[in-house]
N, C-alpha and C positions, 0 to 999 in steps of 0.2 A: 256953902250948902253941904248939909249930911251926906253920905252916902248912903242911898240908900239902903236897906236889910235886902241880902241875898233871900231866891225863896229855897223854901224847904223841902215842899213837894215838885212832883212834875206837875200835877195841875198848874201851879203857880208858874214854875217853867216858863209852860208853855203859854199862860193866860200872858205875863210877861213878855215874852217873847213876841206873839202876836201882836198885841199891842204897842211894844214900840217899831215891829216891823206895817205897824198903821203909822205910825208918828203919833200919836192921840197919847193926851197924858191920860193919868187916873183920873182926873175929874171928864176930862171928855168922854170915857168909855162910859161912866156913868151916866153922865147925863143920856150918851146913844141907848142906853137901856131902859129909858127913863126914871132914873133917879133925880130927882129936881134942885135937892141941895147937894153943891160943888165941893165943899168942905167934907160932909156926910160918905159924900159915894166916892169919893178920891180914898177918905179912911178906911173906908171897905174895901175896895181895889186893892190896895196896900195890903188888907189882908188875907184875901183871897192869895194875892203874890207872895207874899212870904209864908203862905203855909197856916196861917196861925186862923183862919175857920176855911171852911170848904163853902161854897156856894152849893146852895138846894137846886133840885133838878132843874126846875123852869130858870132859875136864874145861869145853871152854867150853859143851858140853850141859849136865852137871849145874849149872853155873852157871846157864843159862836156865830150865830145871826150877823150881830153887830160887826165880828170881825172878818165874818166870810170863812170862817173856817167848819170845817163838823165838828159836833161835840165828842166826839169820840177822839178827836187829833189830841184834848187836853190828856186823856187816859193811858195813851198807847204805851206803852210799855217800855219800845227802844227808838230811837231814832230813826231807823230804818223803817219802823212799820208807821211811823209818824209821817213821813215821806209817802210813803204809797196812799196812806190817807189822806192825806190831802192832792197828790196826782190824782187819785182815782176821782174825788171832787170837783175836780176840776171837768168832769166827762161828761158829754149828755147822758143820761138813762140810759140810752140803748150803747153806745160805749162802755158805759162801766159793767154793761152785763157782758159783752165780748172779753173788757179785760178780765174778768173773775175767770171765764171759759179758758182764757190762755194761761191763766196762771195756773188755773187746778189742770192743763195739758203739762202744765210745767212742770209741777211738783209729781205728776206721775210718772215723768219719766219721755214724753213724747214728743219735746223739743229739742 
């Protein structure tokens, strides 16, 4: 079996990433997004992972959806902030507003 193509962006990264931190191959993720042909949406997933098209808004959401991640964890910039995006996801509403409060005490200097 090939190996498959590294991806190129971080989107892909991280869409990769997620997804085999599900275990779901390319064709399962698509289908969770309702893509109904396995061949089709496995090709796409593939593409999306290596870089070679981006997924349109609503589809890089229902991606996050499906994997439990925010859409914004595919974007982040460094690992670290990829990290905190996804802890802070993990929070009720009213936690993630405490955490934002302690971080900006933090960055001002008052921890």
């Amino acid at each position: 079996m090939p190996k498959p193509k590294p991806p190129t962006t971080l989107f892909g990264k991280r869409l990769r990433g997620a997804r085999t931190a599900a275990g779901w191959t390319q064709a399962e993720l698509a289908r969770r997004i309702g893509m109904v042909d396995p061949v089709a949406g496995a090709a796409r997933m593939s593409r999306y992972e290596t870089g070679e098209h981006e997924p349109d808004l609503a589809t890089a959401q229902a991606l996050a959806k499906a994997l439990g991640v925010p859409a914004a964890y595919f974007h982040a910039t460094s690992e670290v902030m990829a990290d905190v995006i996804l802890l802070v996801a993990k929070l009720p509403a009213a936690k993630q507003k405490e955490a934002l409060e302690r971080l900006k005490e933090f960055v001002k200097g008052k921890s």
